[in-house]
C-alpha positions, 0 to 999 in steps of 0.5 A: 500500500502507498500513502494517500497523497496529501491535497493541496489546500483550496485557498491556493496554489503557489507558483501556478503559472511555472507549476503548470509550465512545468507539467506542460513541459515535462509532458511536452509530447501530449496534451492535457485537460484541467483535470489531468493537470489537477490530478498531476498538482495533486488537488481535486476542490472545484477552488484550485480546478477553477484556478487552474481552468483560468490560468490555462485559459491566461496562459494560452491568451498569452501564447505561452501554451496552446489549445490543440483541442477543445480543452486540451492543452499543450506547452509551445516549446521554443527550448532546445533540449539536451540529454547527459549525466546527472552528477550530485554534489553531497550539498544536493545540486548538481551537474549534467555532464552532456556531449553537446556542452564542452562544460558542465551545466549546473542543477541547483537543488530545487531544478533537479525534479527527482533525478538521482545521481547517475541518472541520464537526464533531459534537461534546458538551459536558460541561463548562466550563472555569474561564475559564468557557468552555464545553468539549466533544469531536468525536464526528464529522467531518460533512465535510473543509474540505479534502483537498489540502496543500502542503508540503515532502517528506521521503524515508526509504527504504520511505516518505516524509512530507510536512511541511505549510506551513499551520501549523493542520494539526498533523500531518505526511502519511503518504507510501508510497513509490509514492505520491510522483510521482517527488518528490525529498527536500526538494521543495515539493509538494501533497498529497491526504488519501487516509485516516485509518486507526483507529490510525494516528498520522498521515493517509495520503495522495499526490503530486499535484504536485511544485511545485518546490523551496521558496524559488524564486519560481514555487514559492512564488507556485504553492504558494500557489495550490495552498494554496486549491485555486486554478488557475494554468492553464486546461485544454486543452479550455477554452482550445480552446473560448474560441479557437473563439468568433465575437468578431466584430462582426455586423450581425444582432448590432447590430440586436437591441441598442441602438445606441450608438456615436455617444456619447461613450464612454471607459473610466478604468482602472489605468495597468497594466491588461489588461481593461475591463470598464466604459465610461462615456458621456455627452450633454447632452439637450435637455431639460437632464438628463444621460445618462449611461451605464454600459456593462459588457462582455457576458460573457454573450453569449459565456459561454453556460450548459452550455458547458465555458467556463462551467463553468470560469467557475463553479469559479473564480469570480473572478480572483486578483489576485496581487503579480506576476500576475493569474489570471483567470477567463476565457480571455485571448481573452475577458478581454483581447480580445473582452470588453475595451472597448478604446479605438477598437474597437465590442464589444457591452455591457449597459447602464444608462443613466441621465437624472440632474438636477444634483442627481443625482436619477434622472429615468429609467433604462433596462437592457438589451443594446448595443453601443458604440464607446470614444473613448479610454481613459484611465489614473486619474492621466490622468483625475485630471490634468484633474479637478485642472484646471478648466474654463478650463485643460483639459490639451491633451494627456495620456499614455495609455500612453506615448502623447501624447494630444490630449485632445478638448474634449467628453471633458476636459467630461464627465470633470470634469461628471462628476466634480462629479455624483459628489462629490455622489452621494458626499455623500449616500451619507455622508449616509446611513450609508456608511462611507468605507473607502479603505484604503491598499493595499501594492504592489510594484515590480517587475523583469523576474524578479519581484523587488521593488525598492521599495515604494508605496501605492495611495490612491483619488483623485476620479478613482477614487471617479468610476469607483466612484460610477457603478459604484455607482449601476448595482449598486445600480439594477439591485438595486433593479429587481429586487427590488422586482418584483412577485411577487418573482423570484430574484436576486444580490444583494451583501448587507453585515450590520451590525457584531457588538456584541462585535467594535465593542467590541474595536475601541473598546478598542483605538482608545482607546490612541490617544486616539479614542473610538466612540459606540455608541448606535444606528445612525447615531451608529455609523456617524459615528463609525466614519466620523471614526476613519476620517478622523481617522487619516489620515497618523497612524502607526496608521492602516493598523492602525485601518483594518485592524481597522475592517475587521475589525470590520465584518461580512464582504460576500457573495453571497446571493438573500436581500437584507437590504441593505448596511450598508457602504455604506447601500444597502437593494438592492445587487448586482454588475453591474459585472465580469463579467470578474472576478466571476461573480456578475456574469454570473449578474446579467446573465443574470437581468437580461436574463431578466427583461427578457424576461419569463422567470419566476422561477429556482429560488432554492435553485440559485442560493442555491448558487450565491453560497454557492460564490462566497463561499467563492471568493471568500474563498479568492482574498482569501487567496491575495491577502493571501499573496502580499503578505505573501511579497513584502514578505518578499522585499523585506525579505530584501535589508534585513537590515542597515537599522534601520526605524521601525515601529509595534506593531501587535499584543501577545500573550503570545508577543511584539510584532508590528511594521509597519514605517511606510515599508513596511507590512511586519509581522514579529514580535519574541519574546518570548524575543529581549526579553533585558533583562528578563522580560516577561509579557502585560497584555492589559488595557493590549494591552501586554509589561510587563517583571517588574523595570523596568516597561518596556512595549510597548504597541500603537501605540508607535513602536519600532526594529526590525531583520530577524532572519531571512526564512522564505520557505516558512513566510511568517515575518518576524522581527525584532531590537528594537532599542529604543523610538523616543526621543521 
């Protein structure tokens, strides 16, 4: 049931005439009677149809509307009318991101019309502002961004609301009683819009899930799946199905592939992995080259098209890889057995085989299914073990897994052959215009019940970037032999545009507190010189802060059949190849690949152009989830600090306050502007700085300050801090 809608009262309506230029407009297309009108006002007293009787007869006296028919009435349009992007500022107006603008168009809060962020939108414009910019009103929503909320429940006795999480949505869920599945005051749960009724205050909607109470961490780490509309568990039919599959090795199999279980094979993997999905192997051949293979697990074979398993595949799109669990794309029969290239144990793959010179030139190549054997399974700090030896003090053994390994001669040769044909692949790459992005990723130790006890960082060695220069060279070679097929067929490709003007600009502003300076000037100076910031705030206090917002200064990567190459790393083919596990653009790679090498004709491109376009949103979204997950650990870790004082870095400065990273564990809170009790500090956004009024103290971004834990909001994700003061020199 919905509530009964309150009437307007008879004495008057407020703002008639824009109120039915409203109605009109938004219902451009049809025409509409007095009652139609009043229905839509929510009135139904013989006063306010009278009034709207004579406004409508005013109006069309005035030509602003007119009378198709007796009776009937409709706006005269004289607007032009765009489509675009609603984005919500957390003060509740906003900005329509459209094509047809090379700005942003400003919403203020009552020209929203019950958009919600994310939302496509139609919209006019009808002025600008005085800060010049552009400002208009949404006349439509084209399409919900979203319809499923989480937030926490509160109970009255004949309805409830729910308060939501996500701080862009600006008004609180209307809940009948009926409609709350058997959720409890205060519980955390996850809602459905059903309705936005005319003249309702707020949007109508249910109960999907209760997902626990707010604090407890299964409710939190699920909340945040539910947030992006992410699963945490695969439904029964699905599991089923996977358990049903033939995963064994068979003689028929084998002899449709080629036959590789007599190279030396071995997979470098994070110490705590689960899945491997790629081998290397490698032969000296007699006439002097390398091969060297790429073997990827062959998740097509067993993720047949049409099948419920692919279907699921599909919908997610990727594994999500959160602080204290990995929701994977595949059922663990697959993703961690059958499809696992584990050590001692033949699986059947697809390959890229390469014949490389010792200048890392491809003398030949060769792609298609196999089936190998892995002799060992290394652990990156193993690998790099023997990398940082060399060839005359090659470790004898080495730990796999809390196993000794006795580490054979042939194997500890062609990790550091291999080693050495990678750091030149490297160097040419940089040579070229890639952009040496090796950002420090935050992680967290953890307990037996999920709780955080310290903090590390996670830095790329040569043993890393050997796996990603290999992995690089397949991705990009089976790009290239597609796309220069003649006549040209359908394929995924992992485009990468290059840099928004403006956005180099911002980061040239910002960088420049520090000291560094970016040239401009075309292509290739950029690219060098984004390349020396990068290198030169290396262990400096700034630089997860530069190197964050490098990075968001770059354009975003994603999945189209449109190739115009990768900026980022100087390729002009690119693709995913190399995780099919993980990605599914990867397995829709591998199924084009092998239908083309087949002879097959060219896919339907606008199928598979909507194909990539919803594996970029998911993928998105899981980088979200990912970002949260962090970000709600680190707040946990800091609840168990409040009484520690920490250094930390300003790393951002808004009229509103100073946000801090803390050095020793990148964890970011804010101190307020209102908590800055030693004098009244206004915003200078050309210095990124809080200047006080009375002493001129600044805060500028980049100073070193002490900061203290004022309080952890784990359902909000808020972490706030107490300054103490700047640190003394």
């Amino acid at each position: 049931m919905t509530r009964k809608k309150k009437r307007k009262s008879s004495k008057g309506i407020s703002n008639l005439t824009s109120t039915i230029l409203s109605v009109l407009k938004k219902e451009r297309n049809q025409s509409l009677n007095y009652k139609q009108i009043a229905a839509k006002l929510g009135v139904n007293d013989a006063s306010s149809r009278n009034q709207i009787i004579k406004k409508l007869h005013a109006l069309t006296a005035q030509k602003e509307i007119e009378e198709v028919e007796r009776g009937k009435f409709k706006a005269i349009v004289t607007t032009e009318y765009h489509t675009g992007i609603l984005d919500i500022s957390v003060k509740g107006s906003g900005y329509v991101i459209s094509e047809d603008f090379d700005e942003d168009v400003f919403i203020a809060s009552n020209n929203i019309n019950k958009a919600l962020n994310g939302d496509e939108v139609e919209f006019y414009v009808y002025k600008r502002r005085k800060r010049g910019n552009m400002e208009g009103e949404i006349t439509q929503i084209i399409k919900r961004t979203k319809k499923e909320y989480v937030g926490v429940i509160q109970l009255h006795e004949k309805y409830a609301f729910v308060i939501v999480d996500n701080t862009k949505m600006y008004k609180d869920i209307f809940i009948p009683i009926n409609k709350t599945n058997k959720a409890e005051d205060g519980d955390k749960v996850l809602v459905q819009l059903e309705d936005w009724p005319e003249n309702a205050d707020s949007p109508y909607g249910k109960v999907l899930k209760v997902l626990g109470k707010p604090g407890e961490h299964n409710t939190e780490i699920h909340s945040i799946l539910a947030e992006y509309g992410l699963p945490y568990e695969f439904p029964h039919e699905v599991e089923e199905f996977a358990n049903t599959l033939d995963t064994s090795i068979t003689k028929e199999e084998i002899e449709k592939r080629r036959d590789m279980r007599d190279v030396l094979t071995f997979t470098i993997d994070p110490k705590d992995a689960k899945d491997f999905d790629d081998a290397l192997s490698f032969q000296i051949l007699n006439n002097g080259l390398y091969e060297i293979g790429i073997h990827i697990a062959d998740v097509s074979h067993y993720v047949q098209e049409g099948t419920v398993l692919d279907d699921e595949a599909y919908e997610r799109a990727t594994s999500v890889y959160l602080v204290d669990r990995v929701v994977p794309m595949l059922p663990e029969v697959l993703s961690n057995n059958a499809c696992s290239l584990r050590p001692n144990e033949e699986k059947y793959t697809f390959s890229a085989i390469f014949q490389i010179n010792e200048k890392t030139e491809v003398k030949n190549q060769w792609f298609g299914r196999t089936v190998t054997y892995s002799d060992a399974r290394f652990a990156y700090e193993e690998a790099q073990a023997i990398i940082e030896s060399n060839s005359n003090n090659i470790p004898q053994e080495v730990s796999l897994t809390g196993k000794t390994y006795q580490t054979k001669p042939e194997i500890a040769q062609a990790v550091l052959k291999l080693d050495g044909l990678a750091k030149i692949m490297r160097r040419k790459r940089m040579k070229d215009g890639a952009i040496s992005f090796d950002k420090v990723e935050v992680k967290f130790n953890l307990d037996e019940h999920a709780n955080p006890i310290g903090v590390y960082f996670k830095t790329s060695k040569d043993a890393n970037h050997l796996i990603e220069e290999f992995m690089l060279l397949a991705n990009k070679k089976v790009a290239e032999f597609i796309g220069k097929q003649s006549p040209k067929k359908t394929f995924i490709y992992r485009v990468h545009d290059e840099p928004d003007v403006s956005k180099l600009a911002a980061l040239q502003g910002i960088v420049s507190k520090f000291g560094y300076k970016l040239n401009f000037k075309d292509k290739k100076t950029t690219t060098a010189s984004l390349n020396n910031l990068l290198q030169s705030v290396v262990g400096t206090k700034e630089q997860n802060l530069v190197d964050t917002l490098t990075i968001r200064s770059m354009s975003k990567a994603e999945y189209t059949t449109h190739n115009i190459g990768h900026y980022g790393l100087a390729f002009d083919y690119y693709s995913h190849f190399t995780s099919p596990i993980r990605r599914y653009p990867d397995v829709m790679a591998h199924r084009l690949l092998q239908l083309y090498l087949d002879g097959g004709k060219s896919v339907n491109e606008d199928i598979y152009e909507d194909k990539c376009n919803h594996s970029s949103n998911m993928e998105n979204l899981a980088t979200k989830a990912e970002r949260d997950s962090i970000k709600y650990m680190q707040i946990r870790f800091m609840e168990d600090h409040k009484d520690e004082a920490f250094l930390g870095v300003i790393s951002g400065v808004t009229d509103w306050g100073i946000y801090v990273e803390i050095i020793s564990n990148k964890c970011e809170g804010m101190v307020s502007v209102r908590d800055m009790k030693d004098d009244h500090y206004a915003f200078d956004e050309t210095q990124y700085a809080l200047v006080g009024r009375n002493t001129k103290n600044m805060y500028q971004l980049g100073d070193e300050v002490i900061v203290k834990v004022k309080n952890t909001d784990l359902v909000k994700k808020h972490l706030d801090f107490n300054l103490i003061g700047k640190k003394e020199e």
